[in-house]
C-alpha distance (Angstrom), angle and dihedral (degrees) to the residues before:
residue distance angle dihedral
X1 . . .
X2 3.51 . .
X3 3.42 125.0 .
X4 3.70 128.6 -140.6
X5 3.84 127.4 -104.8
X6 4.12 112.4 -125.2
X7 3.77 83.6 -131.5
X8 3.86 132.3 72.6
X9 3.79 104.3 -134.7
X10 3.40 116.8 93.2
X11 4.06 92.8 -134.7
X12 4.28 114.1 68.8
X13 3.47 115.6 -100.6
X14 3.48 129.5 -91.1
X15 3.61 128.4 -96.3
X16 3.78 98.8 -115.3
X17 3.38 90.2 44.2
X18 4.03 90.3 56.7
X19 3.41 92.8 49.6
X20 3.37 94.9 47.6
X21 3.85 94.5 43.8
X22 3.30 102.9 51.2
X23 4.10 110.1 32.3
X24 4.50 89.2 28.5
X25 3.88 92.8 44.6
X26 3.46 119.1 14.3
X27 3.63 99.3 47.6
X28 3.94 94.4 40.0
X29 3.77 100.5 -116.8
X30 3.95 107.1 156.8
X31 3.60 130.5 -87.6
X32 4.05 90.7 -116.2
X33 4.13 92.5 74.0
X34 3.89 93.2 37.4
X35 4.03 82.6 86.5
X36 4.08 86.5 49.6
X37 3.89 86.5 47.2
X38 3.91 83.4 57.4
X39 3.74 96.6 42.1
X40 4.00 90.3 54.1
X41 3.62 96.7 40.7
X42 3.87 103.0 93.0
X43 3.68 94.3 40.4
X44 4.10 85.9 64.5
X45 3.69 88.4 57.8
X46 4.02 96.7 43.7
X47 4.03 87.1 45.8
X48 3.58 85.5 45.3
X49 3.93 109.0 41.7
X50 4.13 96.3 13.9
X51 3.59 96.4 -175.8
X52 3.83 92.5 71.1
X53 3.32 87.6 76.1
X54 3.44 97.4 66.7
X55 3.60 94.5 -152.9
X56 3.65 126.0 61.1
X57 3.69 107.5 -74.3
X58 4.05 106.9 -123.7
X59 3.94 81.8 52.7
X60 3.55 88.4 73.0
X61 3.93 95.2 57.1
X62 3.92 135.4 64.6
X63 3.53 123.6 -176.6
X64 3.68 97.0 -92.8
X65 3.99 94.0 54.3
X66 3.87 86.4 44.8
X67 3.91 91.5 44.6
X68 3.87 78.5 57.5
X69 3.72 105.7 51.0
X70 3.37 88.7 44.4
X71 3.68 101.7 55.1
X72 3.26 88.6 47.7
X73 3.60 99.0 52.2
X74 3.65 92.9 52.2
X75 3.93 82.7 58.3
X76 3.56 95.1 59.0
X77 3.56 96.1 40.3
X78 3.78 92.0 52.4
X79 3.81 98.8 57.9
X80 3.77 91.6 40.2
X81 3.84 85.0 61.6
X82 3.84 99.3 47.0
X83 3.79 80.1 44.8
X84 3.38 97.3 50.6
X85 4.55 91.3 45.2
X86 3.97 84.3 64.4
């Protein structure tokens, strides 16, 4: 039996779109960190599956870029716990 996708394309979704999907829309977060969802989206997969990089991983990051991810992050996380104390 095969069961059906929730999408309509034939091919699986995207990562990004995932991410952004499911914590951006489906638990209500607001539109203004659906960008940071974006923004942190590859670095899941190349923390997760580091050879798609094809280079090694903290090659691909300066402190600026890391700054970035980070700060944006810390975003996220913060609503999700003021969400999650309601």
């Amino acid at each position: 039996m095969k069961i059906p996708r929730p999408h309509t394309s034939p091919h699986p979704p995207c990562l990004p779109t995932l991410i952004t999907n499911f914590l951006g829309q489906k638990t209500g977060m607001p539109k203004e960190y659906h960008n940071g969802l974006r923004r942190l989206s590859p670095d899941f997969v190349i923390t997760r599956y580091p050879n798609t990089a094809q280079v090694v991983p903290h090659e691909l990051y300066d402190e600026e870029i890391a700054t970035e991810r980070i700060e944006i992050a810390e975003k996220v996380i913060e609503w999700a716990s003021k969400e999650l104390k309601k």
